[in-house]
C-alpha positions in Angstrom: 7.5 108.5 46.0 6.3 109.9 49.0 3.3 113.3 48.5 4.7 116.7 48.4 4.2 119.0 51.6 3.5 122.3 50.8 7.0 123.3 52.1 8.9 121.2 49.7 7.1 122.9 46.3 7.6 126.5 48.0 11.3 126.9 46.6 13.2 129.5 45.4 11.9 132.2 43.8 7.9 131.1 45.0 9.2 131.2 48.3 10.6 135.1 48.2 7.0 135.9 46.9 5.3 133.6 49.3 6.9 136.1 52.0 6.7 139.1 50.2 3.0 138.6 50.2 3.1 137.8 53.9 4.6 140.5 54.6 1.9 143.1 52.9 -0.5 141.1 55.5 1.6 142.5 58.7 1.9 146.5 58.6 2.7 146.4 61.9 5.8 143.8 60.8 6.3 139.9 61.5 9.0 137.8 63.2 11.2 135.6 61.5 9.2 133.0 63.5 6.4 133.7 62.5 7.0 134.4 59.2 8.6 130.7 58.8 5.2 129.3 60.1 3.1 131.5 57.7 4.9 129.7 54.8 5.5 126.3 55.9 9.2 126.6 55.4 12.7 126.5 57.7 13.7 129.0 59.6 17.1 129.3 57.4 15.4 130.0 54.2 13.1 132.6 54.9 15.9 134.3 56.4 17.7 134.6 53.0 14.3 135.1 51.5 13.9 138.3 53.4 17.5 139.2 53.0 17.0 139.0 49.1 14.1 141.1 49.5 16.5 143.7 51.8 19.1 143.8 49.2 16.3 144.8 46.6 14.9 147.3 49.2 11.5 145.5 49.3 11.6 144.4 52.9 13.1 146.1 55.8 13.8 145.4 59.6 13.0 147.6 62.0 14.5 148.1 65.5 12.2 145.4 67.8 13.5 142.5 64.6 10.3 142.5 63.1 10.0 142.7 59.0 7.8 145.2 57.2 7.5 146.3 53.9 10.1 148.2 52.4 10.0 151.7 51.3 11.3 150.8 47.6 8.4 148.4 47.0 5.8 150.9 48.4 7.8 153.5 46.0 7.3 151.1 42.9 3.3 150.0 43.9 2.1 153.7 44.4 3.8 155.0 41.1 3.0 151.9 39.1 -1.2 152.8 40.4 -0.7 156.2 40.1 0.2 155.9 36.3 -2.1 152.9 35.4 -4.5 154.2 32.5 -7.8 153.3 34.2 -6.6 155.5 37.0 -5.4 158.2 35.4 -8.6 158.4 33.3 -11.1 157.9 36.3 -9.7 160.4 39.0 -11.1 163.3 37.7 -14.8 161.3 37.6 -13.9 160.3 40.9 -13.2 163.9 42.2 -16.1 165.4 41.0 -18.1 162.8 42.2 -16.6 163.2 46.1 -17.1 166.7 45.6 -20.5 167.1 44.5 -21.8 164.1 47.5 -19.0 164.3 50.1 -19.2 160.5 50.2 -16.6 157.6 49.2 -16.4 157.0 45.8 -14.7 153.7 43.6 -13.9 152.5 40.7 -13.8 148.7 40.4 -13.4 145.5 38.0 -14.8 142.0 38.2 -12.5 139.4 38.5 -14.9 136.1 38.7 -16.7 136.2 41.9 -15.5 139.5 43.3 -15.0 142.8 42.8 -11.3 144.5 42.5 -11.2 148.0 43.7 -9.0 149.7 41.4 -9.2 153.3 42.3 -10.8 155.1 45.7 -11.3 158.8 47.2 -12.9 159.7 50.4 -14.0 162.7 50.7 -11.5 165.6 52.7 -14.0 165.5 55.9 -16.7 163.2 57.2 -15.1 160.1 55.8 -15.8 156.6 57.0 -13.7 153.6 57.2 -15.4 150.7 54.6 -13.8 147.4 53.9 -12.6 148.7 50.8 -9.3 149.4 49.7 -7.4 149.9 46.5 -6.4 146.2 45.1 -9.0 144.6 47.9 -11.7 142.7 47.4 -15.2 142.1 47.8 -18.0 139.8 47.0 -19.6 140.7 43.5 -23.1 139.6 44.3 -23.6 142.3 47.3 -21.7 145.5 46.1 -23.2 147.8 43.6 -20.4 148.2 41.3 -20.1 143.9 41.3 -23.8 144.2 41.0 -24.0 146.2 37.5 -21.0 144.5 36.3 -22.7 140.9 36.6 -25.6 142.3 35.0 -23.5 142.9 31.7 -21.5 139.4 32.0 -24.6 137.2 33.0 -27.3 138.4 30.7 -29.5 135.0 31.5 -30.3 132.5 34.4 -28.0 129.7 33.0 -25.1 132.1 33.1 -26.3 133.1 37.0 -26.2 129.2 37.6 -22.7 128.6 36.3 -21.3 131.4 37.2 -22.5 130.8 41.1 -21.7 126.4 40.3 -24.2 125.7 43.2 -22.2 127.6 45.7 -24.4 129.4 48.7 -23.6 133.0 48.3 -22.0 134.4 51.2 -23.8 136.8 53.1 -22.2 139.9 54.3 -25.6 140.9 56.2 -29.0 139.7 56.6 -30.1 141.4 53.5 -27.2 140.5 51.4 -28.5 138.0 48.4 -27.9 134.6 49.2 -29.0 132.6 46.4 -28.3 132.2 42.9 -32.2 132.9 41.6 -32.3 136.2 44.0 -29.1 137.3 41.7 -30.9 136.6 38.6 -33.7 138.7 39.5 -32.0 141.3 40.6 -30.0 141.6 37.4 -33.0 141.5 35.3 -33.5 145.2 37.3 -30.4 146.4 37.2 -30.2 145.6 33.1 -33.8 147.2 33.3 -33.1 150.7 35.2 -29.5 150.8 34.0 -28.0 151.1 38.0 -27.7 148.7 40.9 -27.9 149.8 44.2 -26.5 148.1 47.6 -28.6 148.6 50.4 -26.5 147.9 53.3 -25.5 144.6 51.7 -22.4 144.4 52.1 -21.7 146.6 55.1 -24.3 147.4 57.7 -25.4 151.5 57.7 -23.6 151.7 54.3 -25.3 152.4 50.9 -24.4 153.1 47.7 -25.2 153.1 43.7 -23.2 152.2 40.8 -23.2 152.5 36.9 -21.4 151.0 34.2 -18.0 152.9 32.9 -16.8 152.7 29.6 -13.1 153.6 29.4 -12.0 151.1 27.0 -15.0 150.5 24.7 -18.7 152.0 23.7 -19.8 148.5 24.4 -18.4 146.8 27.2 -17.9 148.1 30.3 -14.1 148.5 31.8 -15.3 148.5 35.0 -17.9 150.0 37.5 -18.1 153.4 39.2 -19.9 153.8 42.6 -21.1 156.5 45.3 -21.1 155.0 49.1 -22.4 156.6 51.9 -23.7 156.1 55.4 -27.3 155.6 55.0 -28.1 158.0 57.9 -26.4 160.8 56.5 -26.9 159.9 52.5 -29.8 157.7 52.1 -29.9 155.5 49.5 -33.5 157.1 47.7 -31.5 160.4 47.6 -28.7 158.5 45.1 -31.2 156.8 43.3 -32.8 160.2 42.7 -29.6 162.2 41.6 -28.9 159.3 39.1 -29.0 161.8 36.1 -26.0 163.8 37.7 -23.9 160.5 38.4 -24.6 159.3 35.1 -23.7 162.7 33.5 -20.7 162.9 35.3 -19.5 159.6 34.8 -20.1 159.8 30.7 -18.3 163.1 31.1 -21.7 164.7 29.8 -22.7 168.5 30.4 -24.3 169.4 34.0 -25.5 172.8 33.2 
């Protein structure tokens, strides 16, 4: 028997979600062309894919024939975030947070070697377009909330060196880390000052801090709760500083 394309294993229901998720990569909507070349499959099919997802009311066509998300879907994704428990628990943290800084704040898991953002606020003026958005991604190893969160799953070099399995560390800038000992070491600070900081790692002019949240357990952190700001307006030293008030917030302790 002749090897499998990747256009003969995408059938039925893996093709539908093959162009669902295509379609969540095209907010400005995709052509039946171009959709069929985005999954490797015949024109025919990904017709009745999208009409499937029509029926359903999770695709629809606008007027120039292009397919966009539909609103049903969009319906069903923002109240299924808007109730998740980690959400629900973090906003107010998050609020108060934006409030007292006037700076982005997250809330974010790990999920092996990156960081899911599972909860954002920018603030209701000044804000600034990051790379982050609620279910996106980002490297682990140069974000502060990916930071701190390594520094509870990694607690030694051997776990650094399988969790990074030789790989060269991508570098968002030139002073993200780029190698598996610079992790280490700078894990052995974060465990030590109980915070990790990104210093325009991960986007240039952006800086931020991060600590551990415990929504779930006393013990292990759920996640990771972070303040970003442009470093001209927010400096980094002026986080680091306020660290008391982010921590207090953020363990729902008593400001006054």
């Amino acid at each position: 028997m002749s090897e499998q394309t990747p256009a003969d294993r995408l059938v039925g229901s893996d093709r539908v979600l093959a162009v669902l998720a295509e379609l969540a990569r095209h907010p400005d909507g995709i052509g039946l062309e171009e959709m069929a070349r985005a999954v490797a499959s015949p024109k025919p099919t990904v017709h009745r894919a999208l009409a499937a997802l029509r029926r359903a009311g999770f695709a629809a066509q606008h007027g120039h024939g292009r397919y966009v998300l539909g609103d049903e879907f969009l319906r069903m994704a923002f109240a299924h975030h808007e109730a998740r428990p980690d959400h629900v628990r973090v906003m107010p943290v998050l609020k108060a947070l934006c409030e007292r800084y006037g700076e982005t704040v997250h809330y974010a898991v790990l999920d092996g070697h990156s960081v899911v953002y599972r909860s954002k606020l920018d603030p209701a003026a000044g804000a600034v377009r990051l790379t982050s958005v609620v279910g996106g991604r980002n490297p682990a190893h140069c974000t502060a909330v990916g930071k701190v969160l390594l520094a509870h799953a990694l607690p030694d070099e051997g776990a650094v060196l399988a969790w990074a399995g030789g790989r060269t560390l991508e570098r968002r800038s030139e002073r993200s880390i780029a190698t598996a000992e610079e992790l280490h070491a700078e894990l052995v600070r974060i465990r030590e000052q109980g915070y990790a900081a990104d210093d325009q790692e991960n986007e240039p002019g952006v800086n931020c801090v991060a600590v551990a949240a415990y929504l779930t357990s006393p013990t292990v952190p759920s996640g990771a709760i972070s303040v970003s700001g442009l470093a001209y307006r927010t400096p980094l030293r002026k986080l680091v500083t306020d660290l008391p008030a982010i921590r207090a917030i953020v363990h729902g302790e008593d400001l006054s």
